[in-house]
C-alpha positions in Angstrom: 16.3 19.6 46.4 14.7 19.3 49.7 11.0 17.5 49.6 8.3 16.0 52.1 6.2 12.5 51.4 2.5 13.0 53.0 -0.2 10.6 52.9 -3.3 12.3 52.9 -6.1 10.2 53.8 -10.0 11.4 53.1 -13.4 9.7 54.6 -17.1 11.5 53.9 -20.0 10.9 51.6 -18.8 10.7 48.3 -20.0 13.0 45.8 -19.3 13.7 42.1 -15.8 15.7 41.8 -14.6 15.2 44.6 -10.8 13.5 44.0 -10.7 16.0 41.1 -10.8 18.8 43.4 -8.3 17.5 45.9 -5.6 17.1 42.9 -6.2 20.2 41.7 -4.9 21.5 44.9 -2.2 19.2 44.8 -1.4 20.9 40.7 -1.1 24.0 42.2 2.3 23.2 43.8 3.6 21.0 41.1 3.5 17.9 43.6 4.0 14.4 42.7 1.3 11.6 43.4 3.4 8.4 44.3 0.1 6.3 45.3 -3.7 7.0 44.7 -6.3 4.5 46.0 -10.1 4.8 46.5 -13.1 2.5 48.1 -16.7 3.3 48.4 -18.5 1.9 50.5 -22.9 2.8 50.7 -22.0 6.3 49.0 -18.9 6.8 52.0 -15.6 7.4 50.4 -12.5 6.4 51.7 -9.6 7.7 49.4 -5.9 8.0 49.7 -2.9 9.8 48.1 0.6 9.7 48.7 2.1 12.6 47.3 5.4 14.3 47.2 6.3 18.1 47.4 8.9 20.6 48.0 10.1 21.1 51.6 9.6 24.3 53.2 6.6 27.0 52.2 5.1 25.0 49.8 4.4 21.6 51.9 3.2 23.7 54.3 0.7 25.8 52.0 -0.5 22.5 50.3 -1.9 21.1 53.4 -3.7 24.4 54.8 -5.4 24.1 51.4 -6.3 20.5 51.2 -7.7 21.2 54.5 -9.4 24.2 53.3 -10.9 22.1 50.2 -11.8 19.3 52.5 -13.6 21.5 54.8 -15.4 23.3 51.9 -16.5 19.1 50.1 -17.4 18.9 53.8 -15.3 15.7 54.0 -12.7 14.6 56.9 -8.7 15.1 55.4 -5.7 13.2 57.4 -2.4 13.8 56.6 0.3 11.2 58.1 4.1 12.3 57.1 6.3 9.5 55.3 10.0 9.1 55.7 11.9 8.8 52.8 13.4 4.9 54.4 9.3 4.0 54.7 8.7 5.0 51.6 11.6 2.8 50.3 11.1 0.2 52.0 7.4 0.1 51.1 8.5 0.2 47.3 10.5 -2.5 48.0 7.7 -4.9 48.8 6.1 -4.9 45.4 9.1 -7.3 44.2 7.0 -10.0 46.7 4.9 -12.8 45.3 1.6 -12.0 45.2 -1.7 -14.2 45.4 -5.1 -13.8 45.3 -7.6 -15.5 47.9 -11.4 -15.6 47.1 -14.2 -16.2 49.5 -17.7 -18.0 47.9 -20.7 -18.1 49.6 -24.8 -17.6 49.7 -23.7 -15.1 51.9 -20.6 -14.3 53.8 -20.3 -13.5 57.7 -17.4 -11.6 59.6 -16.6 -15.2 61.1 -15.4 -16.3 57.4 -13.7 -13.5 56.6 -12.0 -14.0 60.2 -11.0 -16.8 60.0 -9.2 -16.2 56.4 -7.8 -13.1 57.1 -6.1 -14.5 60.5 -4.2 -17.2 58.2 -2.7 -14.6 55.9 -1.8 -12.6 59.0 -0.1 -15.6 60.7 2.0 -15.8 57.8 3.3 -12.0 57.6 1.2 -11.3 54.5 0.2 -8.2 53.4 -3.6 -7.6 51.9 -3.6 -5.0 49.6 -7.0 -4.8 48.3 -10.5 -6.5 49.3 -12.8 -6.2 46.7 -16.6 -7.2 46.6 -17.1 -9.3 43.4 -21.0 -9.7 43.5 -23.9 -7.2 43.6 -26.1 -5.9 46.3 -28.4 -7.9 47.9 -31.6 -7.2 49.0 -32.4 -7.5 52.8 -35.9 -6.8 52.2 -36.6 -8.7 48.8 -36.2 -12.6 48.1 -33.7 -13.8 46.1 -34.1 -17.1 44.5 -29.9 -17.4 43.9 -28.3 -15.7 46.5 -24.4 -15.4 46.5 -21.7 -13.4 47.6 -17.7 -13.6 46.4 -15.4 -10.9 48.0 -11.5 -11.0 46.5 -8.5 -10.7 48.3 -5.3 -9.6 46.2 -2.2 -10.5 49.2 1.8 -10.4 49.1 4.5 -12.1 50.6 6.6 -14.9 50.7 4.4 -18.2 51.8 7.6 -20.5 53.1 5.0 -23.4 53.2 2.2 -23.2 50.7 0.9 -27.1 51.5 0.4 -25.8 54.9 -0.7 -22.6 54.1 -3.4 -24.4 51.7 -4.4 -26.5 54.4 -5.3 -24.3 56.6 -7.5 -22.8 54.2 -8.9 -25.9 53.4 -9.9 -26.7 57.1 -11.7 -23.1 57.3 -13.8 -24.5 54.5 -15.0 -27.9 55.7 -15.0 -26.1 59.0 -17.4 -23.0 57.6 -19.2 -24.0 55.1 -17.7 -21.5 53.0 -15.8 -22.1 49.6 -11.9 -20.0 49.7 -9.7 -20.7 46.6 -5.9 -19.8 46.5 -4.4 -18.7 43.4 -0.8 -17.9 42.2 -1.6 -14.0 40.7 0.5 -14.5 37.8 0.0 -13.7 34.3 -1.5 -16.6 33.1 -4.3 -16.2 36.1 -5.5 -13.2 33.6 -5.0 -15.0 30.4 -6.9 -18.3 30.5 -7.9 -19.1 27.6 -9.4 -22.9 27.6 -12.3 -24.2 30.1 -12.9 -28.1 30.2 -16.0 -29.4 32.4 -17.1 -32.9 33.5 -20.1 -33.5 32.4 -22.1 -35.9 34.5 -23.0 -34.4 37.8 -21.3 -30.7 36.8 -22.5 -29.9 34.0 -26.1 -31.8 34.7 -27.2 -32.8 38.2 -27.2 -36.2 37.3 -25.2 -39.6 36.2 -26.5 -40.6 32.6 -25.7 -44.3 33.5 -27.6 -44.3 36.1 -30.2 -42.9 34.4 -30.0 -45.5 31.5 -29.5 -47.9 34.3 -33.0 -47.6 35.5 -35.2 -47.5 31.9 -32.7 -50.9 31.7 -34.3 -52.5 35.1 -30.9 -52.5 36.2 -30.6 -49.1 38.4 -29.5 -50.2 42.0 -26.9 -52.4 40.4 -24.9 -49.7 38.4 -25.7 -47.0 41.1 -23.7 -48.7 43.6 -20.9 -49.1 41.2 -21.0 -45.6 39.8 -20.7 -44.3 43.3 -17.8 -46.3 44.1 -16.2 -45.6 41.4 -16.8 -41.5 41.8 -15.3 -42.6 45.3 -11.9 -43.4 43.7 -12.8 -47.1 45.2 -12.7 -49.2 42.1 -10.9 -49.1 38.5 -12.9 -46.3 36.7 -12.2 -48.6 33.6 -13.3 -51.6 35.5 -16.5 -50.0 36.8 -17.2 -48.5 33.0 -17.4 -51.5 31.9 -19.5 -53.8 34.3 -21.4 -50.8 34.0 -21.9 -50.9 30.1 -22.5 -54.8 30.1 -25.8 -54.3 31.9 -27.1 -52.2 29.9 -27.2 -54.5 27.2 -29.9 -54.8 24.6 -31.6 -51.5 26.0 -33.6 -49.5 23.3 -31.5 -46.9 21.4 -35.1 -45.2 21.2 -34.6 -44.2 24.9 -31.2 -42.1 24.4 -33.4 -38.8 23.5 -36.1 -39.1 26.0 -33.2 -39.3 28.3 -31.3 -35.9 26.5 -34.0 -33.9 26.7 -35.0 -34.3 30.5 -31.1 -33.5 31.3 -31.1 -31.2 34.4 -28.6 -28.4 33.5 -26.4 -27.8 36.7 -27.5 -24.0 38.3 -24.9 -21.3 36.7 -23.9 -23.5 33.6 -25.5 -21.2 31.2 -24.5 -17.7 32.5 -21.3 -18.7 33.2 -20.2 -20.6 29.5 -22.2 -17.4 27.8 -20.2 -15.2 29.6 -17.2 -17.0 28.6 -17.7 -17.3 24.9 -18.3 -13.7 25.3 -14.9 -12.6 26.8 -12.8 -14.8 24.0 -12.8 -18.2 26.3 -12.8 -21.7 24.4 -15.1 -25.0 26.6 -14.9 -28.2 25.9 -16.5 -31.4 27.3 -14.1 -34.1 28.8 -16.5 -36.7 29.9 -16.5 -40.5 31.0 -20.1 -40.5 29.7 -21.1 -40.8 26.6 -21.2 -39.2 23.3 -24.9 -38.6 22.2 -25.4 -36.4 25.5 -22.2 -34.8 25.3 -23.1 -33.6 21.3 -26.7 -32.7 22.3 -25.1 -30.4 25.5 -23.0 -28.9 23.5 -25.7 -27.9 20.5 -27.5 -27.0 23.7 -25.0 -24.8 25.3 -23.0 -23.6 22.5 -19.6 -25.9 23.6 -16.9 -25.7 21.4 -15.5 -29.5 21.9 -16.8 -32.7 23.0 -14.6 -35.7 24.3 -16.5 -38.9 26.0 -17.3 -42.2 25.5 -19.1 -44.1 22.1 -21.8 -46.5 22.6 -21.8 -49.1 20.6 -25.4 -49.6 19.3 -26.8 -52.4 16.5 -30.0 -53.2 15.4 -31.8 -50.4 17.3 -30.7 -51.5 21.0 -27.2 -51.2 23.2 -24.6 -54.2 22.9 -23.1 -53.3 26.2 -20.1 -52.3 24.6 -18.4 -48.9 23.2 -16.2 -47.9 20.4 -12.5 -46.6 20.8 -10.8 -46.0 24.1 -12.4 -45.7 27.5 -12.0 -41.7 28.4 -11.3 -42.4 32.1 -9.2 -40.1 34.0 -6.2 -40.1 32.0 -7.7 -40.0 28.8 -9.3 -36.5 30.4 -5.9 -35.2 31.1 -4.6 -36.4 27.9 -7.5 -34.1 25.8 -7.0 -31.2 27.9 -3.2 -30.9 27.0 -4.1 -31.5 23.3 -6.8 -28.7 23.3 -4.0 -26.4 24.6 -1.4 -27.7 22.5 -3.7 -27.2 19.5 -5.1 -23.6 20.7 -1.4 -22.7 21.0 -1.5 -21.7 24.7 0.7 -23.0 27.7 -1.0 -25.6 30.5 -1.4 -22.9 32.5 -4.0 -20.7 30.4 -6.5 -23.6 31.3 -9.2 -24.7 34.2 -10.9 -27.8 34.4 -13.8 -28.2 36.3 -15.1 -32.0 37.8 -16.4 -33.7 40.4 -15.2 -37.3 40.6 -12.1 -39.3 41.3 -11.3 -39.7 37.5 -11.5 -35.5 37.0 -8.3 -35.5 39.7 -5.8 -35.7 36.7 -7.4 -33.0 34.5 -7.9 -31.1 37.6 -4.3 -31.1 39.2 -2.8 -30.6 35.2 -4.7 -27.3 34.7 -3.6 -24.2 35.2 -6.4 -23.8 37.4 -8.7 -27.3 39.5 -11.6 -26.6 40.4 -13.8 -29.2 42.4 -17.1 -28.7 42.0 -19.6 -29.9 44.6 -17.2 -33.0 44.9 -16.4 -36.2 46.3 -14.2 -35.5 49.5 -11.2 -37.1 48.2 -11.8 -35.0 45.2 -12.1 -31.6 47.0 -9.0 -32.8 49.3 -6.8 -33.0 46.2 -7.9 -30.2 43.6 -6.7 -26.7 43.9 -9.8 -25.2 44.6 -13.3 -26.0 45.1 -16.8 -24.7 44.4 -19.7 -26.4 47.0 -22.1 -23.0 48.2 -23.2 -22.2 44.7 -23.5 -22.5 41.2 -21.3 -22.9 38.4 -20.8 -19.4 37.5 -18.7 -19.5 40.8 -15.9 -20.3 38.7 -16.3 -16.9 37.0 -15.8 -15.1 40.1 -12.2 -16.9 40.6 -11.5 -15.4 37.2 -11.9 -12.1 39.0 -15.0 -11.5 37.2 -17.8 -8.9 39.0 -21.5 -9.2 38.7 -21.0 -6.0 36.4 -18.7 -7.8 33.9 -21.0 -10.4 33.9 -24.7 -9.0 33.5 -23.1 -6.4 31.1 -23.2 -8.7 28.1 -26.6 -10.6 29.6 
């Protein structure tokens, strides 16, 4: 039997009923819908159908009464015929890899989005959906956290993905707009396991430092901490110069210092809305133990993995108990957390911001960098530097809708 491919194409104001009406038609004559897609845009509708129907007097009466609908829903209707070879050879695409690309920022401009969508073109990739992650903003009111995440879902075959990456990268830096590039594979929609860094992402501060200056001894460890963060000294050498001069500081000081901890914007909508949709978080710190415990009672984290002070008669010795948890040690917990949970490396993200989170970060299934060091945003996956913390929800694929839902 004989039959015709159409894609019918429709643009208007959107109203309630409208794509029920146009398939109603399309019952009528007992035609097949190979493809349906639909947009809106402020209230404008842009939907299409690829259908297939009989050759002969039925194609012909199903398009003089789409139009006939169209006309009545006062709505513009396109039809473009498709030859059975374009139709096969656009089925034969969906066998491609496919990736997702997502676009961070206070707010986004149609140089960004340029810029990115030039590099997927250069490569012969196909987008086949942009979609907005975040809600409306206000042109007239202030908002005190403004963002703005749109998604790209793209296919093809990337022959050089280090390039490809790198190109991305330089629209970045270049930009000032965060892009992450992610493999959309199964485990991207089943992670199961987020571990943060603590100091400096998931508080806006370094603890030692902070200890470092109540000890008289601030300037000194700063200057090491940052090198250190730099990837320019040992971490395990810097951790403990670091811990010697501290020594004989007031334990007495450890919970004024806890309780004036400046929780990083986005920390607490974004692990609430984890713990909502079935995630497991975990602390994998170089800092120490008594913050990470009172962060987690704080925030409701499910494991805490950092470093022990050692503490006698009321004061710091300037040492610590068990292993140093530098870099390795991070990786090290994150692949027993997943071992234990009974999930594959993939299913995880790990989340940091210095040179000893590059292990944890390049072992996940997903890095992310988060308002890093430049050696540490040049080597992760993916990095977060615009906004908050709850950025990382929006590289799940997460919508403000999800989100605010279970607020």
């Amino acid at each position: 039997m004989a039959t015709d491919i159409f894609l019918l194409n429709i643009s208007g104001q959107d109203k309630p009923g409208l794509t029920s009406s146009l398939t109603s038609v399309l019952a009528e004559y007992d035609a097949k819908v190979l493809d349906i897609g639909q947009a809106n845009i402020h209230d404008t509708l842009s939907l299409g159908i690829m259908f297939e129907i009989k050759s002969g007097k039925k194609s012909a009466a199903v398009l003089k009464d789409l139009l006939f609908k169209a006309y009545e829903l006062g709505i513009t209707a396109k039809f473009s015929p498709i030859s059975l070879q374009d139709y096969e050879d656009w089925v034969s695409l969906q066998g491609k890899d496919r990736y997702i690309v997502t676009i961070l920022g206070e707010k986004l401009t149609a140089e960004q989005i340029s810029e990115v969508t030039k590099v997927i073109s250069s490569r012969n990739l196909n987008i086949d959906s942009i979609k907005r992650l975040t809600g409306r903003l206000s042109l007239v009111e202030k908002v005190d956290y403004p963002r703005a995440s749109i998604q790209l879902s793209i296919r093809g075959k990337i022959e050089d993905k280090p390039d490809f990456t790198q190109k991305i990268m330089d629209i970045s830096n270049d930009l000032d707009v965060d892009i992450a590039f992610q493999e959309d594979n199964i485990f991207r929609r089943n992670r199961r396991l987020v571990c943060f860094d603590m100091d400096s992402t998931l508080i806006q501060t370094e603890v030692i430092d902070e200890l470092a200056e109540l000890a008289g001894v601030g300037e000194e460890v700063k200057a090491i901490t940052e090198s250190a963060m730099q990837g320019e000294i040992d971490f395990n050498e810097s951790f403990k110069r670091r811990m010697k001069l501290l020594k004989g500081l007031s334990e007495s000081v450890l919970q004024e210092v806890a309780e004036r901890l400046p929780i990083t914007k986005g920390a607490r909508r974004l692990i609430d809305t984890l713990h909502n949709y079935g995630f497991k978080t975990a602390i994998l710190s170089g800092g120490f133990t008594y913050f990470g415990h009172y962060l987690q009672k704080k925030l409701d984290i499910d494991y805490v993995f950092a470093n022990q002070l050692e503490i006698k008669d009321g004061a710091l010795t300037g040492g610590y108990l068990g292993d140093i948890v530098d870099g390795n040690k991070k990786a090290e917990y994150l692949q027993q957390l997943a071992d234990e949970m009974g999930i594959d490396i993939s299913q995880t993200i790990a989340v940091g911001d210095g040179a000893n989170d590059l292990q944890m970060l390049n072992l996940a299934g997903l890095g992310i960098a988060f308002h890093a060091k430049p050696k540490v945003k040049d080597n992760a996956q993916s990095s977060i530097s615009s906004i908050g913390l709850d950025g990382v929800l929006y590289l799940l694929g997460y919508h403000d809708r999800h989100i605010d839902l279970l607020s």
